[in-house]
BAKE-441240 format. One line per 2 residues: number of its first residue (from 0); their letters; for each residue x, y, z of N, C-alpha, C, CB. Coordinates in nm, 4 decimals. Glycine has a CB too. Layout:
NUM = a = X/Y/Z/X/Y/Z/X/Y/Z/X/Y/Z  ...
***
This chain:
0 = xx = 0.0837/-0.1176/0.0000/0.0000/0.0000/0.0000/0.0885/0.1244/0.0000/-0.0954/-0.0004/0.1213  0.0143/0.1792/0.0689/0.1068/0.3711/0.0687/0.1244/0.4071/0.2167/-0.0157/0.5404/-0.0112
2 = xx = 0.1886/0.5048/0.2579/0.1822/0.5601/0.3623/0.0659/0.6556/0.3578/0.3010/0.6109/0.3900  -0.0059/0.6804/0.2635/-0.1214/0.8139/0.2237/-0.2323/0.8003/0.2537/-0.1473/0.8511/0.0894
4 = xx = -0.2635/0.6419/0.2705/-0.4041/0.5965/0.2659/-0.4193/0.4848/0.4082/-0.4352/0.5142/0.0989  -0.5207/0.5238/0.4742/-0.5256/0.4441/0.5552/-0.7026/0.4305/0.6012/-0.4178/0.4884/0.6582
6 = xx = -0.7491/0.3565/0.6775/-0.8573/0.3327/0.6976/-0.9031/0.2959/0.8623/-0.8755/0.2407/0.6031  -1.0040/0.3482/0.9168/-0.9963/0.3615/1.0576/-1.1244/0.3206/1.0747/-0.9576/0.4971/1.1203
8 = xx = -1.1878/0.2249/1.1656/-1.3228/0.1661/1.1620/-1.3169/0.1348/1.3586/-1.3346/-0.0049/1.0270  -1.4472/0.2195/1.4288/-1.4525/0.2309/1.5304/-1.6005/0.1833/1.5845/-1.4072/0.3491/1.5475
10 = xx = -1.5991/0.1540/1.6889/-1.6931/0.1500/1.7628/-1.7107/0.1841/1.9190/-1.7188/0.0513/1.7395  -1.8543/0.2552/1.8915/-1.8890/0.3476/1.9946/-2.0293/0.3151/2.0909/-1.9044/0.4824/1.9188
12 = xx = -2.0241/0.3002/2.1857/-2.1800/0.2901/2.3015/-2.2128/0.4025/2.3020/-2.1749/0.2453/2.4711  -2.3569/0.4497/2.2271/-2.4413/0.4997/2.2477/-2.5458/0.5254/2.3915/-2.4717/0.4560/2.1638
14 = xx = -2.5733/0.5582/2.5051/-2.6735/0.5188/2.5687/-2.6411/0.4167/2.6044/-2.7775/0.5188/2.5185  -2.7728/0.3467/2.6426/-2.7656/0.2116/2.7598/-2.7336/0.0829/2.6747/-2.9337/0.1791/2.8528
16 = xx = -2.8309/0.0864/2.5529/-2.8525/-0.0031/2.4735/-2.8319/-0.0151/2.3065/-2.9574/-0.0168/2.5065  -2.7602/0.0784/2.2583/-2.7096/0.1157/2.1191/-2.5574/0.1400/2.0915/-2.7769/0.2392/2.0809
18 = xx = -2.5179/0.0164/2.0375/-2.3873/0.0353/1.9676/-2.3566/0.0957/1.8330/-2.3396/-0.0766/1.9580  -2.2693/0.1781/1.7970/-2.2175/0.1908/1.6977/-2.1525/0.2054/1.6009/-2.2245/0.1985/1.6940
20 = xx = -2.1262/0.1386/1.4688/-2.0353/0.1419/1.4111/-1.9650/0.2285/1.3151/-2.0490/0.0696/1.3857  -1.8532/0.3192/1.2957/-1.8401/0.3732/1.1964/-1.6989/0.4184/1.1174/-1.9103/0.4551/1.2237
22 = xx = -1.6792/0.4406/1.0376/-1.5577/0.4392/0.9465/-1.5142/0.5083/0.8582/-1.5495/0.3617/0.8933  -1.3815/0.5860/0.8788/-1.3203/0.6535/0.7618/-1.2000/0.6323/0.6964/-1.3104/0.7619/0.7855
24 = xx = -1.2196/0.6550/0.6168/-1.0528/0.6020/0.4916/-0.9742/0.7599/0.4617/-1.1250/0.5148/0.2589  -0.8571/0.7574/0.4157/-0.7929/0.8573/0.3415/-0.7100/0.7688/0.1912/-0.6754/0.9414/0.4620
26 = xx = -0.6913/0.8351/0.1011/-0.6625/0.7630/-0.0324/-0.5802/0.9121/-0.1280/-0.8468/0.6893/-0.1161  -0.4821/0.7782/-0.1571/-0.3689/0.8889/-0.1650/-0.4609/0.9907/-0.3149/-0.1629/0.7936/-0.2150
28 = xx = -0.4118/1.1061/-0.3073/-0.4805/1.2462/-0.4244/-0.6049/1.2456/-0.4172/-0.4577/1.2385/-0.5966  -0.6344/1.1704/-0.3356/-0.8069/1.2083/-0.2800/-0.7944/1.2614/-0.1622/-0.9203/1.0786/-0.2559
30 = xx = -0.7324/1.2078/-0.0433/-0.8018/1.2484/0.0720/-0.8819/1.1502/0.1641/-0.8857/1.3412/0.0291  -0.9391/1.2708/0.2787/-1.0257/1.2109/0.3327/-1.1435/1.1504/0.3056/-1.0397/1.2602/0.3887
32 = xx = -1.1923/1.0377/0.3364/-1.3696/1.0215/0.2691/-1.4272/0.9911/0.4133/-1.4137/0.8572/0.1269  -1.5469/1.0265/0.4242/-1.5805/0.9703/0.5271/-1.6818/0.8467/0.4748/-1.6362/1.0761/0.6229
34 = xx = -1.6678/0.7499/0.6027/-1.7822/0.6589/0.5814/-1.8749/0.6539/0.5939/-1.7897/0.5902/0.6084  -1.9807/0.5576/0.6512/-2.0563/0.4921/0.7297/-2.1252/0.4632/0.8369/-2.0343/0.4547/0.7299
36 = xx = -2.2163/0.5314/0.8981/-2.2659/0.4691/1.0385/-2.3444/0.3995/1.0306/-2.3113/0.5378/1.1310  -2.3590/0.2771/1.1047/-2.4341/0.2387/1.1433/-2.4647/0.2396/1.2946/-2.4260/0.1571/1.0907
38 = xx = -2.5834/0.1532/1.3105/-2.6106/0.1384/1.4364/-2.7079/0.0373/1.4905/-2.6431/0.2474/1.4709  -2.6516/-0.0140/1.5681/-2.7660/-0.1226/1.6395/-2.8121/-0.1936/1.7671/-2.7549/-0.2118/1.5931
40 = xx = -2.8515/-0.2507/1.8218/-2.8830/-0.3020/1.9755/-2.7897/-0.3487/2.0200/-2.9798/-0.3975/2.0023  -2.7378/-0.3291/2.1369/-2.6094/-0.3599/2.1812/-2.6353/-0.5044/2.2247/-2.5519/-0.2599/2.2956
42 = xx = -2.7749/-0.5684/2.2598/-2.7845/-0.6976/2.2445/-2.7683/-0.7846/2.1152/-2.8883/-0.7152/2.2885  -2.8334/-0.7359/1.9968/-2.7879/-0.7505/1.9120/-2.6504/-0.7829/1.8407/-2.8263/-0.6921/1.8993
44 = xx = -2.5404/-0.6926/1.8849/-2.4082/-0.7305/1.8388/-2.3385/-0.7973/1.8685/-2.3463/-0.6743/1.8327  -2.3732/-0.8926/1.7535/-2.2852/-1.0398/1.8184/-2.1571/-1.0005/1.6923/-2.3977/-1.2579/1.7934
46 = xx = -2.0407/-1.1920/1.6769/-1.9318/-1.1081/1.6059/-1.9798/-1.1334/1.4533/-1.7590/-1.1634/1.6407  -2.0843/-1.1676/1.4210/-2.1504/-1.1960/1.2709/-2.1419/-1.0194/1.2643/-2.3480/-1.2977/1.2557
48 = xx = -2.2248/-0.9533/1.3435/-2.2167/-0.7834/1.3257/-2.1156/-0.7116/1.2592/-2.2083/-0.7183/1.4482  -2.0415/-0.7340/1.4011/-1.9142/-0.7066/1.3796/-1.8207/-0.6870/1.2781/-1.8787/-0.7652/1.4226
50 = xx = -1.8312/-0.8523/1.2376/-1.7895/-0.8468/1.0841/-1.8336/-0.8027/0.9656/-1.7777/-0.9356/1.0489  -1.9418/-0.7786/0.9535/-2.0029/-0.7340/0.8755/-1.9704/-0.5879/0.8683/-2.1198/-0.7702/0.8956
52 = xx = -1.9814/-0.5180/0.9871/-1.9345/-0.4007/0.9845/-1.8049/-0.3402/0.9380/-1.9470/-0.3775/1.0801  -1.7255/-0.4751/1.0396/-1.5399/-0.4055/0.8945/-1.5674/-0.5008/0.7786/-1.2921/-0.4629/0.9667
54 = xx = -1.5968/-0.5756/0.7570/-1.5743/-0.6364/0.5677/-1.6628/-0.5012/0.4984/-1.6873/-0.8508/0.5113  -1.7475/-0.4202/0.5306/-1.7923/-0.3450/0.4524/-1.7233/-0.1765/0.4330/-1.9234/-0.3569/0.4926
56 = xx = -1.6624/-0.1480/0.5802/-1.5825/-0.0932/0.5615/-1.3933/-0.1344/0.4844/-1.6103/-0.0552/0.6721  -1.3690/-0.2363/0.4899/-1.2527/-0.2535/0.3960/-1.2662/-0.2721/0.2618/-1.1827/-0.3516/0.4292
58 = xx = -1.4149/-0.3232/0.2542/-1.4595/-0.3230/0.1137/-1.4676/-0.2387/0.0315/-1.5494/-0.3538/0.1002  -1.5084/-0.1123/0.1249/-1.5191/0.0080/0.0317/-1.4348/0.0547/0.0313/-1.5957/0.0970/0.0410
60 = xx = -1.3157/0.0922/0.1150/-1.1594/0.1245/0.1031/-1.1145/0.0481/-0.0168/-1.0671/0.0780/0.2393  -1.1097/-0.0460/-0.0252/-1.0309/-0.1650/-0.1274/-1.0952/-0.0800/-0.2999/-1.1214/-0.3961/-0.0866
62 = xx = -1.2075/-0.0969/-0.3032/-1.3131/-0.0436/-0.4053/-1.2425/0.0353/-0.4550/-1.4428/0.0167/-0.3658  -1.2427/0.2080/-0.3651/-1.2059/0.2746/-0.3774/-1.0617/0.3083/-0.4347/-1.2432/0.2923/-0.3047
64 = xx = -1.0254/0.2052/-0.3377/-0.8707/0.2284/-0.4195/-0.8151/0.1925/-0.5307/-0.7806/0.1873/-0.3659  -0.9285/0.0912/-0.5560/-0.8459/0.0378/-0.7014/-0.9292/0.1029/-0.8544/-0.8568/-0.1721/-0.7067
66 = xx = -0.9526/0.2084/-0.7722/-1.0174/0.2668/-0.9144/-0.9304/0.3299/-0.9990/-1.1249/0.3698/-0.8961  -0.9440/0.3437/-1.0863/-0.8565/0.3794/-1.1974/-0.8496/0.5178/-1.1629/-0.9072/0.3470/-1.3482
68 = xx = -0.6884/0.5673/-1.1724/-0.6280/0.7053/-1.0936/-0.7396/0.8074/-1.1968/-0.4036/0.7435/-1.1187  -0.7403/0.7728/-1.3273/-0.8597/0.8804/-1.4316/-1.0003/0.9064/-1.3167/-0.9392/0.7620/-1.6231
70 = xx = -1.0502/0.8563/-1.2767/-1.1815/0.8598/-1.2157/-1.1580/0.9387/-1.0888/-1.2433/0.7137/-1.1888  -1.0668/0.9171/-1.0107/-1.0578/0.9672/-0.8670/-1.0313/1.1529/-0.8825/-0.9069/0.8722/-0.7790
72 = xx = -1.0803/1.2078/-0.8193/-1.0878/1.3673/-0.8150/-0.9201/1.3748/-0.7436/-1.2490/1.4466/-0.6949  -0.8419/1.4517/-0.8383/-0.7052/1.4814/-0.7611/-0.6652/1.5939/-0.7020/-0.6087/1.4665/-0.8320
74 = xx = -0.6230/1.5782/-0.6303/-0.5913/1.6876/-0.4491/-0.4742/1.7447/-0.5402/-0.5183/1.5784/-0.2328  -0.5166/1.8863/-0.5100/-0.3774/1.9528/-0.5703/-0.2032/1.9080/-0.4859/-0.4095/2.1444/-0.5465
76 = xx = -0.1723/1.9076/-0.5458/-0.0239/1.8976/-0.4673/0.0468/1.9881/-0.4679/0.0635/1.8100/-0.5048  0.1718/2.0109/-0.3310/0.2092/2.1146/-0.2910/0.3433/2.1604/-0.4120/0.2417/2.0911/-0.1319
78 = xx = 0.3577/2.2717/-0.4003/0.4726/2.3084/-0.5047/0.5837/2.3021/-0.3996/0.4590/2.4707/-0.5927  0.6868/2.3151/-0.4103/0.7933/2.2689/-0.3404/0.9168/2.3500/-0.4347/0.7946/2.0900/-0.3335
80 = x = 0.9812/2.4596/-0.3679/1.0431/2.5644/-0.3632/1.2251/2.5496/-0.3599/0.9774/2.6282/-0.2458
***
């Protein structure tokens, strides 16, 4: 990979009874993207959840990244003096 791009997928307790999940990537001449929240019963989250929650966040990192550099919006870069 790069040092440019990385991907961060967290989870947070809501209240008594609501967990939640959510996730952001950076990708090199793009940037930041943000992800995803979800959210659901903290009884509910078992590790089927779980997983589901990062395979969909690496999924879309992965996606993302392998798009052809033509398609991706490019981050100006710095001039260097």
């Amino acid at each position: 990979m790069t040092e440019d791009g990385y991907l961060l997928v967290w989870f947070r307790l809501e209240g008594f009874d609501t967990v939640e999940c959510e996730y952001e990537y950076a990708l090199p001449g793009v940037g930041r993207v943000a992800g995803v929240r979800t959210s659901g019963s903290l009884r509910a989250a078992d590790a089927d959840w779980v997983e589901e929650c990062l395979q969909s966040a690496l999924s879309s990192f992965v996606s993302r990244f392998l798009e052809p550099a033509g398609r991706r919006q490019k981050a100006a870069e710095p001039v260097l003096v």
